[in-house]
N, C-alpha and C positions, 0 to 999 in steps of 0.2 A: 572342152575345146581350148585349146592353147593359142594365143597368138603373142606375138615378138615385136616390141615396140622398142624403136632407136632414142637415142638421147635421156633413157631415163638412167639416172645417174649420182639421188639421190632420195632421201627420205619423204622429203616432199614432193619428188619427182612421181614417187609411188602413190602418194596421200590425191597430186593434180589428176594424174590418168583415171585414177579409181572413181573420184567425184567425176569426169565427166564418163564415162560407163554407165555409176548410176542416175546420173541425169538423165538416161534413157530408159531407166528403168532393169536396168539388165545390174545382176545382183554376182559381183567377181566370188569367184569361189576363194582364189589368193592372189594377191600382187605381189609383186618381188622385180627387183633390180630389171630392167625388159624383158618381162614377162607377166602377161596378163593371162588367168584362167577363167573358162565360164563354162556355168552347166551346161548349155546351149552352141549352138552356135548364133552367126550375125545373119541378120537378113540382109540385101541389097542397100536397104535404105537406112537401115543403121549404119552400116557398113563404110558407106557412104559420108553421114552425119560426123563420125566419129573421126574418118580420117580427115573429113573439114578444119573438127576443133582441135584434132591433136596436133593437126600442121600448124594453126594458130599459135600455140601453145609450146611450139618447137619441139614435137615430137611427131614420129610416122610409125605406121606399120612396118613392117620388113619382113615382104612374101618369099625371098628367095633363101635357100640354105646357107650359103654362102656368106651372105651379109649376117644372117642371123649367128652363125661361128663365133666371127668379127664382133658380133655386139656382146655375145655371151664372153669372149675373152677380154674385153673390158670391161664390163660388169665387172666380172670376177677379180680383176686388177684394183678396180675401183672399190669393192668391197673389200678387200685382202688389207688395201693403204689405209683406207679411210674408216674402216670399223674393225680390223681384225687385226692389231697389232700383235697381239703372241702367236701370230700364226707365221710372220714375216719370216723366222730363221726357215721356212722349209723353201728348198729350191722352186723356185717361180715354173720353171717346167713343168716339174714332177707334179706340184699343184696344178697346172691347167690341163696338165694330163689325166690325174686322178679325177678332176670334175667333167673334164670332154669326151673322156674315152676315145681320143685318136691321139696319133703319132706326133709326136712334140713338132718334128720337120716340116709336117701337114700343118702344121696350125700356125705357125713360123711360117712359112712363104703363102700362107693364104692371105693373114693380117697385112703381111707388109706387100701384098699385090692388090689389094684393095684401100688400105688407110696409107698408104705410103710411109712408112715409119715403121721398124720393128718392133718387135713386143718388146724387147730390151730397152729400147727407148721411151717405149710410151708409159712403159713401167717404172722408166725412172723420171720423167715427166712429172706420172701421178704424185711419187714419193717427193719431190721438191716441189710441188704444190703446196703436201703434206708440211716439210718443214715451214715453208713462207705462213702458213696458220701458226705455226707453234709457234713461232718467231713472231706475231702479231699481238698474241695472246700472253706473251712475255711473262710466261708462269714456269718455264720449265729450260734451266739450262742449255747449251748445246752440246753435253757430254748425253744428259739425258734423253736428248731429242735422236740422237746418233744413236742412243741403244735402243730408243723403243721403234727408232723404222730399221734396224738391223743393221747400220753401218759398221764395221770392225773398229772403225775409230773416229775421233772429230776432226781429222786431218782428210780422212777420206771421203767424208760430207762435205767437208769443205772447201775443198775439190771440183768437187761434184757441181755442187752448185754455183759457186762463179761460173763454172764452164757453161753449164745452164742459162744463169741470168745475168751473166757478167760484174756479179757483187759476190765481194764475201757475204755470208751468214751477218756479222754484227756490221756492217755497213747495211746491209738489208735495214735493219733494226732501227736504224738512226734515217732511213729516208721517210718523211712526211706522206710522200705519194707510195704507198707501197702497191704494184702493179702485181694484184692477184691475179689468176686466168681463170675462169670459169672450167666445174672440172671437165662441162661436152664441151670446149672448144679445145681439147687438148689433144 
């Protein structure tokens, strides 16, 4: 039995949900990005339990198809920025097509009728997260940072993100308070 949890959105987000499942005893078959598998299904009173601790924890179930779309096309966005950089040259569509199996137009006015923001946006959201780490971590040029999230060039990143967070890239660099966003409140 499959169920579809919101707001997980990283590695430890998988590690939190799975320890509290097994704290009940109930043994996931796999965890992955909102998505939890188990042999079984939930009884009322797990069921129950489980949606207590995961609201605690700031996460939920999500019974309806609709939202779960929404949360698989940001998984997917979120995995693509954040762990999958040689995969970034393929068109963002094509990829959430090839993983969704519906119509790029369908997934495009569903996202943005429900999270207000389109998937263009929230994709490029993720990806100037993305740089705001590189740029913290002060390991890795900005010529380099532009090729490894696929920008055509450093002008075009840079761009980008002023527009975004109203700083250039190397003013970013030089502020004391650097204002990260957490990547579910994006």
């Amino acid at each position: 039995m499959t169920f579809y949890i919101k707001n997980m959105v990283c590695s430890r987000c998988i590690m939190v949900v799975k320890s509290e499942f097994e704290k009940l005893g109930l043994q996931p078959i796999s965890v992955t990005l909102g998505e939890i598998q188990l042999k079984n299904s939930l009884n009322d009173d797990q069921k129950e339990v489980l949606t207590k601790n995961l609201q605690n924890l700031g996460f939920d179930f999500i019974d309806d198809k609709k939202n779960k779309t929404t949360e698989k096309i940001k998984n997917l966005i979120v995995e693509l920025v954040h762990h999958k950089n040689n995969e970034l040259k393929i068109n963002l569509s094509d990829y959430l097509v090839e993983h969704l199996n519906q119509d790029y137009s369908t997934l495009s006015n569903l996202f943005s009728e429900l999270e207000n923001i389109t998937i263009e946006k929230y994709f490029i959201s993720q990806k100037i997260e993305k740089v705001k780490e590189l740029l913290i971590y002060n390991e890795l040029s900005l010529s380099e940072i532009a090729d490894i999230l696929n920008y055509s060039n450093v002008a075009h990143l840079s761009n980008q993100f002023k527009k975004i967070t109203g700083f250039t890239p190397t003013h970013f660099k030089q502020l004391k308070n650097k204002n990260r966003i957490q990547i579910e409140n994006l």
